[in-house]
C-alpha beads as a LAMMPS data file, in Angstrom:
LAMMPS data file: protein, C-alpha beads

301 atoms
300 bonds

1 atom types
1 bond types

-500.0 500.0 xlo xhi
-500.0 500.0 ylo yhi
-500.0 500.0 zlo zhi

Masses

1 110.0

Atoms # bond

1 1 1 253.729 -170.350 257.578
2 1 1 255.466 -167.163 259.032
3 1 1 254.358 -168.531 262.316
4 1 1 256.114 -171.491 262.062
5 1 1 259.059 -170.035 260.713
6 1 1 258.870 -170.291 257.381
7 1 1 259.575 -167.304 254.779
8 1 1 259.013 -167.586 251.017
9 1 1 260.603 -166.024 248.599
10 1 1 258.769 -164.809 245.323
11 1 1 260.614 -165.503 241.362
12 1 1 260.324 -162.392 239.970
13 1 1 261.517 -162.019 235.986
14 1 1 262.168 -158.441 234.340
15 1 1 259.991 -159.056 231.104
16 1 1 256.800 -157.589 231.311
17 1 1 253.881 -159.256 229.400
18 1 1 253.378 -156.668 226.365
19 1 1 249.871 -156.726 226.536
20 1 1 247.845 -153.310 226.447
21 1 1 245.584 -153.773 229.548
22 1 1 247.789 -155.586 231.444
23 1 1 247.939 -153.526 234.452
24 1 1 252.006 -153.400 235.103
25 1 1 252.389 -152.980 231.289
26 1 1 250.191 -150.584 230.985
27 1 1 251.688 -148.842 234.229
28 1 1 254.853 -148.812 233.064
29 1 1 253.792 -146.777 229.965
30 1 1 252.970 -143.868 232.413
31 1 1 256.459 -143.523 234.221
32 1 1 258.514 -140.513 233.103
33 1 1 258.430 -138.783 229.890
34 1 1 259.222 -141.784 227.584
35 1 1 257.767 -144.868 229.486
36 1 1 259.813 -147.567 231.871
37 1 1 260.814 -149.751 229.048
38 1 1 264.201 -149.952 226.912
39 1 1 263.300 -148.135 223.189
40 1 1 264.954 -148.618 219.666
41 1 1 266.863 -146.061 217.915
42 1 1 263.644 -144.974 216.707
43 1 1 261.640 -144.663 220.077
44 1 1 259.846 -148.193 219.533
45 1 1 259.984 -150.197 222.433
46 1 1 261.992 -153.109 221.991
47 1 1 259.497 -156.932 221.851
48 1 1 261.469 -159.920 223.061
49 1 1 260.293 -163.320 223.646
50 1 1 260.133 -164.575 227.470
51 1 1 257.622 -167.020 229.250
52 1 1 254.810 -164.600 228.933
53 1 1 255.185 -164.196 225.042
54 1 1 255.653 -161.005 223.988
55 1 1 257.366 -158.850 226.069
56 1 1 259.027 -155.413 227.204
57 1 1 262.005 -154.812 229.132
58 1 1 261.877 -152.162 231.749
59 1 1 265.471 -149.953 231.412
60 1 1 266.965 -150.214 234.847
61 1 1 269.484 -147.817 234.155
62 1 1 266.796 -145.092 234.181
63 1 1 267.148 -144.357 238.532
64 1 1 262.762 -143.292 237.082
65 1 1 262.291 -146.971 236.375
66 1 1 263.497 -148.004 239.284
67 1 1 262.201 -146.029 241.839
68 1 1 258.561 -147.504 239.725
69 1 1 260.009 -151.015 239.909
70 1 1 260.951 -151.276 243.519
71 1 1 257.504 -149.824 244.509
72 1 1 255.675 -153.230 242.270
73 1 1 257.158 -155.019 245.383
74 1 1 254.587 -154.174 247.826
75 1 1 252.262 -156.293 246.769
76 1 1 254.593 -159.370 247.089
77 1 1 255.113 -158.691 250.691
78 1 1 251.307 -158.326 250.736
79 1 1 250.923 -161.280 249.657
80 1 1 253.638 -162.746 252.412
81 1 1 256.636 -163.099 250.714
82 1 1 259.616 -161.987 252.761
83 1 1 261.990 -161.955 249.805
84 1 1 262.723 -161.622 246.263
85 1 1 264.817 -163.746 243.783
86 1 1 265.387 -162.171 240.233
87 1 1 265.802 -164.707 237.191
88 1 1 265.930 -164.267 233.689
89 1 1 267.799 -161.280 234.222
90 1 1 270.710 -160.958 231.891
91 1 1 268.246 -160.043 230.085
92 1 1 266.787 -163.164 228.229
93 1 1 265.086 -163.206 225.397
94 1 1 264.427 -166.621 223.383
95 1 1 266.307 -166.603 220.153
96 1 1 266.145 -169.423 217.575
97 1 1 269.558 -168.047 216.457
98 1 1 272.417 -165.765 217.684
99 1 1 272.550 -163.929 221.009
100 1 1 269.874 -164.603 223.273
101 1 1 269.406 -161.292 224.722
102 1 1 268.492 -157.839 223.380
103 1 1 269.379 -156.364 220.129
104 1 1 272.274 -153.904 219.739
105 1 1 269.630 -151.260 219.124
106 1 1 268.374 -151.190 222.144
107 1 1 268.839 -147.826 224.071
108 1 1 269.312 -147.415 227.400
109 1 1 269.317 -144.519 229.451
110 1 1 272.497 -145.466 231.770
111 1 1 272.237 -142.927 234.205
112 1 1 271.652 -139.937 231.863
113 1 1 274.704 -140.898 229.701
114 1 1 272.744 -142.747 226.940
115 1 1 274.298 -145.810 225.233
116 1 1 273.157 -149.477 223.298
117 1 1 272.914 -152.411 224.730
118 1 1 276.355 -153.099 224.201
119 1 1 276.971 -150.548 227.290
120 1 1 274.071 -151.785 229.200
121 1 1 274.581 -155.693 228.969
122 1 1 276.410 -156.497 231.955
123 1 1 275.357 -153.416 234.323
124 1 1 271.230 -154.545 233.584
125 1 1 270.607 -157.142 236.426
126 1 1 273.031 -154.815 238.870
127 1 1 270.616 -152.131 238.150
128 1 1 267.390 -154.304 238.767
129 1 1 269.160 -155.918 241.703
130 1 1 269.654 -152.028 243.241
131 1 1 265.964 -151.157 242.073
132 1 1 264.949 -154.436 243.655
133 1 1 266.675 -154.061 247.016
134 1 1 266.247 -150.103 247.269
135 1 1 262.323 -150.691 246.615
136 1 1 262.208 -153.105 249.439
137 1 1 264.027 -151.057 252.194
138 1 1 261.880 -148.227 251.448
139 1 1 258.841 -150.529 251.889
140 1 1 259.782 -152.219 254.995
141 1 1 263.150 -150.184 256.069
142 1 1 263.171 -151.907 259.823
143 1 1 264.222 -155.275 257.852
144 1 1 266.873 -156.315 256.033
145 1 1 265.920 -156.920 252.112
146 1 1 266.267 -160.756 251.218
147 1 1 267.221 -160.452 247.385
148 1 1 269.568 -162.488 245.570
149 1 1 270.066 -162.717 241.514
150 1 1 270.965 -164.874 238.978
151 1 1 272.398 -162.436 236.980
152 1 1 274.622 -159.287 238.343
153 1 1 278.254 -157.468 237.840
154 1 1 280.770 -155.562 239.944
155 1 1 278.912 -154.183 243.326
156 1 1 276.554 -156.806 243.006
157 1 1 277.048 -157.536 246.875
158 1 1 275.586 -154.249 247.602
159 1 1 272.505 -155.269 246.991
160 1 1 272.048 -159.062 247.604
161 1 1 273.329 -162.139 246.223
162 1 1 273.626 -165.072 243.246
163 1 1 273.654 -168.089 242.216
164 1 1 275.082 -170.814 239.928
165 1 1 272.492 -170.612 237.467
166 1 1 271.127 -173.961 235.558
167 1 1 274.009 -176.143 236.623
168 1 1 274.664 -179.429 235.412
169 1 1 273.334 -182.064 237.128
170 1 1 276.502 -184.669 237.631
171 1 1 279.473 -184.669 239.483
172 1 1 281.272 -182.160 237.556
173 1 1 278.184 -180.041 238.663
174 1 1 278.945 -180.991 241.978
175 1 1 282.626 -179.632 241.724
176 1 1 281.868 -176.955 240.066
177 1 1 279.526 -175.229 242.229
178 1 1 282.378 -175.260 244.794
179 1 1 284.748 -173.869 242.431
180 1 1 281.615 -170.799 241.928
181 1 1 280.817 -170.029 245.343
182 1 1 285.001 -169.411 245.687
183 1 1 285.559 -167.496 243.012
184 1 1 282.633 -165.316 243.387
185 1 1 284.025 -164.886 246.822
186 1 1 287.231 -163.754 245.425
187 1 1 285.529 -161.229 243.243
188 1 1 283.697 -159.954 245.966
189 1 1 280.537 -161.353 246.227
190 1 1 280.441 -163.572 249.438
191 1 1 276.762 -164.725 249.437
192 1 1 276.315 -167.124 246.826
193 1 1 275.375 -170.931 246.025
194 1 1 274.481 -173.857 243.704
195 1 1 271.390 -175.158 242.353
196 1 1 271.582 -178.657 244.966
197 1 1 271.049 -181.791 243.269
198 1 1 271.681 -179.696 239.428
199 1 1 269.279 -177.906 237.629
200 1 1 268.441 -180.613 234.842
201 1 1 268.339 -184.460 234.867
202 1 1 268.033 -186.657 237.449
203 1 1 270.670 -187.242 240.276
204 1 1 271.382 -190.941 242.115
205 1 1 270.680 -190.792 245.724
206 1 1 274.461 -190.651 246.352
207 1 1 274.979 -187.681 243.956
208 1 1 272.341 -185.874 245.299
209 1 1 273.191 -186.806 249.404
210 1 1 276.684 -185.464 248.559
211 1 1 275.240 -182.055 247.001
212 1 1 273.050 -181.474 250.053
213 1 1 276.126 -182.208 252.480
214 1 1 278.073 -179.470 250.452
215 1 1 275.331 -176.647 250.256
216 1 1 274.804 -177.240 254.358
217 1 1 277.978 -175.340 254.391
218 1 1 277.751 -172.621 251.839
219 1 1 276.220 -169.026 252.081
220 1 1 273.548 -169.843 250.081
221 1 1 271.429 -172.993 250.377
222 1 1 268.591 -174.329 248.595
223 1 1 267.768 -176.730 246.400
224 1 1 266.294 -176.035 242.972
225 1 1 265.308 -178.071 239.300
226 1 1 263.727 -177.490 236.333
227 1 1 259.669 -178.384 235.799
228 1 1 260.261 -182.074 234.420
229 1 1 263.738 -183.174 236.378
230 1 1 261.864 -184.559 238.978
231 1 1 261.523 -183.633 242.926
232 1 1 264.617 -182.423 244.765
233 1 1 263.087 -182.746 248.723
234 1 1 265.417 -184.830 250.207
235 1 1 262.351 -187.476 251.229
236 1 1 261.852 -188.512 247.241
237 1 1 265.619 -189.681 248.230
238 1 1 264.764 -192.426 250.477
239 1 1 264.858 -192.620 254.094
240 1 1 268.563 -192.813 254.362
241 1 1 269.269 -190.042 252.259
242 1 1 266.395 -188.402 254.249
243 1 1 268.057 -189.198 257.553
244 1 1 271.478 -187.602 256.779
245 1 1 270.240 -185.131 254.780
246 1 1 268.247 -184.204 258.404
247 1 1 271.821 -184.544 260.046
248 1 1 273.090 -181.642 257.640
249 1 1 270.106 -179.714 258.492
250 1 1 271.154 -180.117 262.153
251 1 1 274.779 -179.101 261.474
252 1 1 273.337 -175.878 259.742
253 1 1 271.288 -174.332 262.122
254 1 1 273.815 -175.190 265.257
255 1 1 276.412 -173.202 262.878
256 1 1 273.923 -170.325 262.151
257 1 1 275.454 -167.855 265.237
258 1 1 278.620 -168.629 262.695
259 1 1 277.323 -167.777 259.364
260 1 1 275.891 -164.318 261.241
261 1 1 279.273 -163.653 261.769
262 1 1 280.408 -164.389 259.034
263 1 1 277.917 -162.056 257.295
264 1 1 279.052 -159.430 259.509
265 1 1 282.538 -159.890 258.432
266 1 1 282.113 -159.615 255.022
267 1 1 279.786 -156.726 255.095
268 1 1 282.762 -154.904 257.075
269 1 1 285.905 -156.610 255.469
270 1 1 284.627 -158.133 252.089
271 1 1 286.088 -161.578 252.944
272 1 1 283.894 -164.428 251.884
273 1 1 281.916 -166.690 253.998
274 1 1 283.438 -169.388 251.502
275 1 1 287.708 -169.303 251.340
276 1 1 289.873 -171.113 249.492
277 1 1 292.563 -173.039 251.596
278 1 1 295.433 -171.122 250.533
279 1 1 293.583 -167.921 252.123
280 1 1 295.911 -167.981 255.183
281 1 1 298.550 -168.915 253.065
282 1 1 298.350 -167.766 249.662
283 1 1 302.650 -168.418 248.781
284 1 1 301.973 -172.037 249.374
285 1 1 301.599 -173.510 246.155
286 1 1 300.316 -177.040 247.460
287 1 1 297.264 -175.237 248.385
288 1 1 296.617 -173.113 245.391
289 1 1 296.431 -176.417 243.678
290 1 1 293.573 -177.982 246.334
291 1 1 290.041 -177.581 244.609
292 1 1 288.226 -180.404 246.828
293 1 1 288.450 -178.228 250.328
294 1 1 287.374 -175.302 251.393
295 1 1 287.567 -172.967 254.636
296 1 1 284.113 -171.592 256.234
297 1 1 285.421 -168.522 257.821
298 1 1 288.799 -168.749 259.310
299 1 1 287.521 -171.454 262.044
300 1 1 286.202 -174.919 259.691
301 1 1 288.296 -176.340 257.304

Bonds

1 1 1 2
2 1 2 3
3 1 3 4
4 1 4 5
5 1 5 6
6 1 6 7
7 1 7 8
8 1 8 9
9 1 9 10
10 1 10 11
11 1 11 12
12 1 12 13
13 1 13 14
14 1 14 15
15 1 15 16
16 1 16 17
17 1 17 18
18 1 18 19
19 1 19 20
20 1 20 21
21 1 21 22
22 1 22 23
23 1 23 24
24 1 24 25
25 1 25 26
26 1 26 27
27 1 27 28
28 1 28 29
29 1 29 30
30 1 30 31
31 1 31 32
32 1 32 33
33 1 33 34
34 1 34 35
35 1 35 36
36 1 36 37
37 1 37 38
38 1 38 39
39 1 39 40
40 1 40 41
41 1 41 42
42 1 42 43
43 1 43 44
44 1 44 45
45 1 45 46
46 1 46 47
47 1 47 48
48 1 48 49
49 1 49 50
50 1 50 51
51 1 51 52
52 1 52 53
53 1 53 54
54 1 54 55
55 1 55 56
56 1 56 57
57 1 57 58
58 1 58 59
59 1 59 60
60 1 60 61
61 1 61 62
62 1 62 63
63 1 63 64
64 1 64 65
65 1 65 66
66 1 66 67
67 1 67 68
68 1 68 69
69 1 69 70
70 1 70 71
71 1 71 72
72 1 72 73
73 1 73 74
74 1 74 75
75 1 75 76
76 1 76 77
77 1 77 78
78 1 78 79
79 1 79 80
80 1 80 81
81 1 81 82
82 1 82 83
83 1 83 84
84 1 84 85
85 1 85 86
86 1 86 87
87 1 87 88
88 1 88 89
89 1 89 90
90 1 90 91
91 1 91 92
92 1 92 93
93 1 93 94
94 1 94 95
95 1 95 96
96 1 96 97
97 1 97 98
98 1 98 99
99 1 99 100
100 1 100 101
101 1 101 102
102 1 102 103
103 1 103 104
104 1 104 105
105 1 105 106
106 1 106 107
107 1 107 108
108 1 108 109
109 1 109 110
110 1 110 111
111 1 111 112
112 1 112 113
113 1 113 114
114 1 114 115
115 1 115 116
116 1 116 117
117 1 117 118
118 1 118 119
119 1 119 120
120 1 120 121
121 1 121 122
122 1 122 123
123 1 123 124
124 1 124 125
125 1 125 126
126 1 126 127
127 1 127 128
128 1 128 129
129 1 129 130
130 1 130 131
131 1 131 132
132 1 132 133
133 1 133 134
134 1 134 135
135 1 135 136
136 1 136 137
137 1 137 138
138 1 138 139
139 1 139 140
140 1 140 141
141 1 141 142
142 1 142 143
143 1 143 144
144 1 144 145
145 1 145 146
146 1 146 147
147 1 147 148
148 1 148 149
149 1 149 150
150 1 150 151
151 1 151 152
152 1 152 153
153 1 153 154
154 1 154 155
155 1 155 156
156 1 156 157
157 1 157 158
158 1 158 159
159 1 159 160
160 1 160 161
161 1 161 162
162 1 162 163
163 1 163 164
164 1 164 165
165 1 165 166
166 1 166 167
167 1 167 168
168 1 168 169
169 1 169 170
170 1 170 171
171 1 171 172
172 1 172 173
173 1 173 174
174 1 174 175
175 1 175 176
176 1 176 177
177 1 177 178
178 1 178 179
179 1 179 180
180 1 180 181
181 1 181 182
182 1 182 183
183 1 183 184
184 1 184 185
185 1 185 186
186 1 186 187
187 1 187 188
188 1 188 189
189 1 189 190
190 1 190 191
191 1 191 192
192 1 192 193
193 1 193 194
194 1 194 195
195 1 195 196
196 1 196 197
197 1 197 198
198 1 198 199
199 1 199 200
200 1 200 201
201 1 201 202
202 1 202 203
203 1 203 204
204 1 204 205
205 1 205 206
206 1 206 207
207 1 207 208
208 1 208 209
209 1 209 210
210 1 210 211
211 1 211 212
212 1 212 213
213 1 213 214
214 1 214 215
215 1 215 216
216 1 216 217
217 1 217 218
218 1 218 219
219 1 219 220
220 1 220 221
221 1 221 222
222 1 222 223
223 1 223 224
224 1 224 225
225 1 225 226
226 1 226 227
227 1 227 228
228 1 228 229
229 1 229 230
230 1 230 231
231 1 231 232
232 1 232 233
233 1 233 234
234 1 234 235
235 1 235 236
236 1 236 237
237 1 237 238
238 1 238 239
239 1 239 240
240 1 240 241
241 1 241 242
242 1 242 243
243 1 243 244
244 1 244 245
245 1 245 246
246 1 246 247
247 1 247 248
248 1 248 249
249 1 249 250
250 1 250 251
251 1 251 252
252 1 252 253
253 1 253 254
254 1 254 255
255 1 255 256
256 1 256 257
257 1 257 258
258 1 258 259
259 1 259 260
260 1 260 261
261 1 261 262
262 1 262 263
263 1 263 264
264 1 264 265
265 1 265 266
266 1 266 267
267 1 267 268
268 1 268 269
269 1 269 270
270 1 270 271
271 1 271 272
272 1 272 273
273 1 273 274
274 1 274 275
275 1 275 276
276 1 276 277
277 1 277 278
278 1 278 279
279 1 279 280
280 1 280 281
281 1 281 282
282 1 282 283
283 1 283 284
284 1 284 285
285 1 285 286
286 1 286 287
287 1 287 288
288 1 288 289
289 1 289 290
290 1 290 291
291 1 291 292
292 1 292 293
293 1 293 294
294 1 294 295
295 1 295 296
296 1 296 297
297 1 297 298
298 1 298 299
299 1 299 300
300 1 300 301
């Protein structure tokens, strides 16, 4: 596949299966003084409920943990991946009430300053994204770490990128993965995109066309659905979705010099791949109001 230049990227969740003899469980129990994983009030360490079952929750605030985490990543690339996407990150934990994440009891380390969850909520898929992306230079430092995150916070462009999360499959989906890629752009995170064709459900040809037209021209493109909302390849389309979904293809790669630029521009300036249309003019009201255009650099409206 790498010979035909094709890279694949591995899903990688933070819950670890809480299973004595499972080998990264059981690995993290070793690292530092009081383990890799996020502890009660009490020194338990906290059980949530993820895909695995039962589970633990490595505390990325610990700079320990993650030096531990990143170094899990080698044998990814040994098996071929080339890059990393983090999910379930915020952190999840199946609920069949209330807040879907980890108690308030849980304590986190937070760079030596201690704290609850409370503290740690928002900062815990930065941290995994930095332990992610740190791990991965120091394992292959001649390449640039492929990483983005479906959860993050401020800074979160120091380390990779996001996406929309489970959008809505519809047209309101549509919109509003335009409307995300822009304001993440605003807030300083220029490499972002949508789930094409919607995360659930199951998109008309048109809906679906119109998606893949739209994600040809943001930073991040991919398509992406859950298990049982059918195939998103633009071929279970028909062949003339197929045919201009090949045209957008086209369009992408003849544009990629651009989008290296781009990249270079926001790594030095912080502006967005993705503007609004008021960018050059931000006094001009008539613009602020456009939500149906966009500007790809300062050269494609």
């Amino acid at each position: 596949l790498r010979g035909d230049g094709v890279r694949l990227v591995s899903i990688v969740d933070p819950a670890v299966k809480a299973e004595p003899g499972d080998a990264v469980f059981d690995a993290g129990r070793e690292v530092g003084e009081r383990g890799a994983y996020v502890r009660d009030a009490r020194g338990r360490v906290v059980v949530g409920e993820v895909w695995p079952g039962a589970c633990a929750y490595p505390d990325f605030t610990d700079p320990v943990v993650r030096d531990w985490w990143g170094s899990l990543y080698e044998e990814r690339l040994a098996q071929g991946f080339s890059g990393i996407w983090h999910d379930m990150n915020e952190p999840v934990s199946f609920a069949a009430f209330g807040d879907p994440s980890l108690p308030r009891s849980a304590r986190h380390v937070l760079e030596g300053a201690g704290g609850d969850h409370r503290e740690a909520h928002n900062v815990y898929a930065l941290a995994m994204a930095r332990a992610g992306y740190e791990g991965l230079l120091r394992l292959r430092p001649e390449e640039r770490p492929f990483l983005f995150s479906r959860s993050g916070w401020a800074g979160m462009q120091r380390y990779g990128g996001t996406w929309s999360g489970d959008v809505s499959t519809g047209w309101q989906g549509l919109r509003a993965s335009l409307s995300l890629v822009l304001g993440l752009g605003l807030c300083g995170v220029p490499y972002s995109g949508p789930d094409v064709g919607g995360f659930d459900g199951f998109p008309s040809p048109e809906l679906y066309l119109r998606w893949f037209q739209l994600g040809a021209y943001l930073p991040l493109f991919r398509t992406h659905s859950a298990i049982d909302a059918g195939r998103r390849e633009p071929w279970e389309f028909g062949p003339e979705v197929l045919e201009q979904a090949r045209a957008a293809l086209v369009e992408r790669e003849r544009l990629h010099p651009y989008f290296v630029s781009l990249s270079q521009v926001a790594r030095l300036t912080g502006a967005p791949y993705v503007r609004p249309v008021w960018w050059g003019a931000p006094g001009d009201r008539a613009l602020r109001e456009c939500e149906d255009a966009f500007l790809l650099g300062d050269a494609l409206l």
